[in-house]
C-alpha angles and dihedrals in degrees: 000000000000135000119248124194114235122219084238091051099254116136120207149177126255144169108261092226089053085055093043091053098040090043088055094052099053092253125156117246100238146163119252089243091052082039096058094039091057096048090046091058085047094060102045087048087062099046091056091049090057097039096054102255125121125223091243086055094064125076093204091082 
């Protein structure tokens, strides 16, 4: 196990295999709350893309 520093300031806890994987593919060290918002971002963005809207249309972001 090792502790990683989150962008937010949360330390937690990983598997040192899961670091070393995400490390090797460029991946950003993250918690799993930071984690889920940005996925969920992710996912809105490309709703809206595929719905027609820009991003500079919508008032959530």
């Amino acid at each position: 196990m090792k502790s990683i520093y989150c962008k937010c300031g949360s330390i937690i806890r990983v598997d040192s295999a899961q670091v070393n994987v995400k490390l090797s593919l460029g991946k950003e060290l993250e918690c799993p709350k930071c984690r889920n918002a940005r996925i969920s971002k992710d996912i809105d963005e490309i709703e809206m893309h595929f719905n027609g809207i820009e991003a500079e249309e919508c008032d959530t972001f």
